[in-house]
C-alpha positions, 0 to 999 in steps of 0.5 A, spaced: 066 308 699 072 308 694 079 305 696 082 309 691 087 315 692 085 320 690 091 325 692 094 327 699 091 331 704 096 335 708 095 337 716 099 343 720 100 340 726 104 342 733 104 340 740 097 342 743 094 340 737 086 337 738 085 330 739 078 330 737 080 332 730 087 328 729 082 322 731 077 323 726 081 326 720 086 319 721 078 315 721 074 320 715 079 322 710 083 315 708 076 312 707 074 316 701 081 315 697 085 321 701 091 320 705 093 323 711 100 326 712 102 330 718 106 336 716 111 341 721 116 345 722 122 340 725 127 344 727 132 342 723 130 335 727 129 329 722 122 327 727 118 330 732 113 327 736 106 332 739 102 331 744 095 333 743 091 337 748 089 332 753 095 328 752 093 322 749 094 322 743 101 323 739 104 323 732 110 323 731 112 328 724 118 327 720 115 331 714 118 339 715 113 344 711 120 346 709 121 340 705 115 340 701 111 344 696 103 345 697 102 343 690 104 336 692 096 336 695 089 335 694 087 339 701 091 342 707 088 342 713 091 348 720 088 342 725 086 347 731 087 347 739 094 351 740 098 349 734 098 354 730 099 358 734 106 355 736 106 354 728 106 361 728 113 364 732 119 367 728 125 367 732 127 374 729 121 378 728 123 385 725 118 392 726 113 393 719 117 387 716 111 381 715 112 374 720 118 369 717 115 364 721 116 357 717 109 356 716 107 362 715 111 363 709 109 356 707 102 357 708 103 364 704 105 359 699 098 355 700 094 361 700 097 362 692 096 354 690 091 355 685 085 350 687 088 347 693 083 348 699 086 350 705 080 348 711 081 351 718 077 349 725 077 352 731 083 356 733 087 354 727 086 361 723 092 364 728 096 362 723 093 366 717 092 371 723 100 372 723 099 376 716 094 381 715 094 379 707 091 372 708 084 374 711 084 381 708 076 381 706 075 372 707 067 371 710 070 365 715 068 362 722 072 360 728 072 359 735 068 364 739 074 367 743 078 368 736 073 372 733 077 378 735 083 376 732 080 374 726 077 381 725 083 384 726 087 380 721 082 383 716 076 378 715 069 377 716 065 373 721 060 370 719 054 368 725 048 364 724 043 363 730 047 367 735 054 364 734 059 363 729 057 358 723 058 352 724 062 351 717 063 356 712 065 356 704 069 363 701 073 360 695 079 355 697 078 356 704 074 352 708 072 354 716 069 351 722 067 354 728 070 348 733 071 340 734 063 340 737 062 341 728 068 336 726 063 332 722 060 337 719 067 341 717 069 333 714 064 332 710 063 340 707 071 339 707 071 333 703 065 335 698 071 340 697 075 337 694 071 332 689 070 338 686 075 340 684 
């Protein structure tokens, strides 16, 4: 393993992340030359601290998406639980106007970044589900009791066995299924990004 920083990965956190994923990223990805930076919508606050799905574990961002550019990372990652859910509100939404949600105008952003890989797990593709146009034809997998909405959003789901596959690779996006296929979702993620 390499001690060398090979670049940033960036992670869409909000509270009700999951911890099993925040765990093993701050393990996986610094051992093989990538930093972790935990990104959100502050608020207009300078820190915000989340607590994860079991509340035990917490992390403290001081990083607002708004601050950053997506070209300032090698990868980005939409941690699963309820998080991107909470990361999709906008305040004012508007009728036939798409979603003004901080994080959905910077994952916009991200989806436009040539060559930057985006991973998803679990229910982290809500966040893509908040515009239509970032699924619209994309082959991914997801927890089971996303699929709808997924498919909705214009994607397709992809199964294997009688069950979303446990990863799968279309372009620059990268999907998992749940936490029980993290090492797996790492280790497809990871192989990713050394090719760029």
């Amino acid at each position: 393993m390499n001690q060398e920083i090979k670049g940033k990965i960036g992670v869409l956190i909000e509270e009700h992340f999951d911890e099993t994923e925040y765990r093993r990223f701050n393990e996986f990805f610094p051992q093989w030359g990538y930093e972790v930076e935990y990104i959100s919508h502050l608020w207009g606050q300078e820190k915000l601290t989340f607590k994860g799905n079991d509340r035990e574990a917490e992390v403290t961002v001081t990083i607002d998406l708004q601050t950053v550019n997506p070209r300032d990372y090698k990868g980005l990652i939409l941690i699963g639980g309820y998080a991107m859910d909470r990361l999709r509100y906008q305040v004012n939404p508007e009728a036939g106007k798409p979603s003004q949600a901080p994080a959905v105008e910077f994952l916009r952003q991200a989806v436009q970044t040539e060559g930057l890989k985006i991973g998803t797990i679990c229910h982290s593709l809500w966040l893509f589900c908040a515009d239509r146009t970032l699924l619209k034809g994309k082959k991914v997998t997801c927890a089971h009791n996303i699929i709808a909405d997924v498919e909705n959003a214009g994607a397709i789901a992809i199964y294997e066995s009688g069950e979303t596959s446990a990863t799968y690779v279309d372009g620059n996006l990268i999907s998992a299924r749940h936490p029980g296929v993290v090492e797996e979702f790492m280790t497809v993620f990871l192989s990713q990004l050394e090719k760029s």
